[in-house]
Each structure stands twice: as C-alpha cells, then as structure tokens.
C-alpha positions as CSV (number, residue, x, y, z in Angstrom):
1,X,-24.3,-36.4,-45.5
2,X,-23.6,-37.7,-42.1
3,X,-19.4,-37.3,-42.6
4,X,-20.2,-33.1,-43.9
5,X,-22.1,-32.6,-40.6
6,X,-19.6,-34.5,-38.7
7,X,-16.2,-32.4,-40.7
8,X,-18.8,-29.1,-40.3
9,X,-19.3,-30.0,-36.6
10,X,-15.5,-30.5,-36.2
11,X,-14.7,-27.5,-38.1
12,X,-16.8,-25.0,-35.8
13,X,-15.3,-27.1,-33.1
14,X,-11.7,-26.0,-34.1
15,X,-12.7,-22.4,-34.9
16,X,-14.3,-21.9,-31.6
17,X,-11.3,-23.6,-29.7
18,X,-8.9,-21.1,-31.5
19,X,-11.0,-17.9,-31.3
20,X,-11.5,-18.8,-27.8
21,X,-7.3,-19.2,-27.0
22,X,-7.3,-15.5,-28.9
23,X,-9.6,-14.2,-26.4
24,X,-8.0,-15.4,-23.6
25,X,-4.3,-14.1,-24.9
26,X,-6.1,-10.6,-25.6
27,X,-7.7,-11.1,-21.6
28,X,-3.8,-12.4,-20.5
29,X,-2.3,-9.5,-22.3
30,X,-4.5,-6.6,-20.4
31,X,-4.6,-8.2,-16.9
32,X,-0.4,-8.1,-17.1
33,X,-1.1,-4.6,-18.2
34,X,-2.8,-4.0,-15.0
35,X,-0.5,-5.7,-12.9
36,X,2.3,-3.9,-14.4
37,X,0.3,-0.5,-14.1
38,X,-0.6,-1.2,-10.4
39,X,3.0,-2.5,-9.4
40,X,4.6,0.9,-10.5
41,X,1.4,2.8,-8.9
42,X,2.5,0.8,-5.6
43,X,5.8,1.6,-6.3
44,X,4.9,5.3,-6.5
45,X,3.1,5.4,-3.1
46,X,5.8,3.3,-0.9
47,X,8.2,6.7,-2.4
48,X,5.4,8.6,-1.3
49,X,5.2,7.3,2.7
50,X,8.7,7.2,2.6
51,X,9.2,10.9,1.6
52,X,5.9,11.6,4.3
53,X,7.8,9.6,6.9
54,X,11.1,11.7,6.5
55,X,12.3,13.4,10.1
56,X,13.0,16.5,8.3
57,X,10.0,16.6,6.3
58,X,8.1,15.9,10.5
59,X,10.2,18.1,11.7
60,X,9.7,21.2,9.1
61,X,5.8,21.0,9.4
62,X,6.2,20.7,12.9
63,X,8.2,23.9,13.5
64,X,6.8,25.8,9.9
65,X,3.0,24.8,10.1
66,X,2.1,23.9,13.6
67,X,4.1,26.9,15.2
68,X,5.8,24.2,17.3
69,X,9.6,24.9,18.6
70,X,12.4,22.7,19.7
71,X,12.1,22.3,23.8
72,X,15.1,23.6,25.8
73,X,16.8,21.4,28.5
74,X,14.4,22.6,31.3
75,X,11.3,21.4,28.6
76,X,11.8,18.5,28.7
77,X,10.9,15.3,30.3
78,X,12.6,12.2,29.9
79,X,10.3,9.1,31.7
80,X,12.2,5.6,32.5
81,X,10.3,3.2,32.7
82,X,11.1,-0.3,34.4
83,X,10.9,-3.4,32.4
84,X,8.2,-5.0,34.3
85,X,6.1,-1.6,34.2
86,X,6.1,-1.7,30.0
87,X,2.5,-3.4,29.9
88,X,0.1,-0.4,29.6
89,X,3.3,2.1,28.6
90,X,0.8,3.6,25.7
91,X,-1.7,4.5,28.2
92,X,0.3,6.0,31.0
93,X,2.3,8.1,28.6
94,X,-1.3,9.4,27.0
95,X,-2.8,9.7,30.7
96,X,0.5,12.0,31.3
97,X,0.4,13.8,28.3
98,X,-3.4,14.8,28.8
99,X,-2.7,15.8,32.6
100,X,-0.2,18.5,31.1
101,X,-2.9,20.4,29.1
C-alpha cells in the first residue's frame, strides 16, 4: 500500500511539474507577444515625432495655421552672445522676447 501512495504521489508530482512548464510556455509565448506588439507600437511613435519634428512640417503650420510669415531683413534680430555670458541665455532671450510684446 505504502509503494501505490508513494508511485501515486510521484505521479501527481510529475503531472503537476509538466502542466506547470505548459503554463509557463503558454505565459512565455504571450509576454513575447507583447513585447513584439509594443516594440513595433514604439517603433510607430519614434516615425511619428520624427515626422512632427520635420522643419517643413514647423514651418507649414507655422505660416498655414498660425498666420505667421517669414521676417524680412529689417525683422530680424540676431543676438551674440559672449561665451562667458551663456549661463542664464534661456532666461534673457525669454525676458527679451516678452519685452517685445
């Protein structure tokens, strides 16, 4: 009686050991899946902020949906700036930009 239990015991042993691989293959199989379906998704946005990031693509909503025209030479303002004055450059062009308007 004592070797059935033990071969019974051993059985269910072996059938849980493979149904559990099986699960874990099915679990492999849809996380890959996922990764593939997310790498092409990725894939599909870098196209996207590439085609957003275009000059022409700027440059067309700029002039077609914002009204906004191409400055003539007496428009425009070209700053130099000193390499020893390039600390704070982000908030002196803002401050300049915002005494304009």
């Amino acid at each position: 009686m004592k070797i059935i239990t033990g071969l019974l015991i051993a059985v269910l042993f072996f059938v849980w050991l493979n149904l559990d691989n099986v699960r874990t293959g099915y679990e492999i199989n849809k996380l890959e899946k996922k990764k593939a379906e997310l790498t092409n998704y990725n894939r599909i946005l870098n196209i996207e902020i590439s085609k957003l990031r275009s000059l022409e693509r700027i440059e067309s909503v700029a002039k077609n949906e914002l009204n906004l025209t191409t400055p003539d030479k007496f428009e425009t303002l070209v700053l130099v700036q000193k390499e020893d004055e390039k600390k704070g450059v982000f908030n002196k062009v803002f401050s300049f930009v915002l005494s304009i308007f």
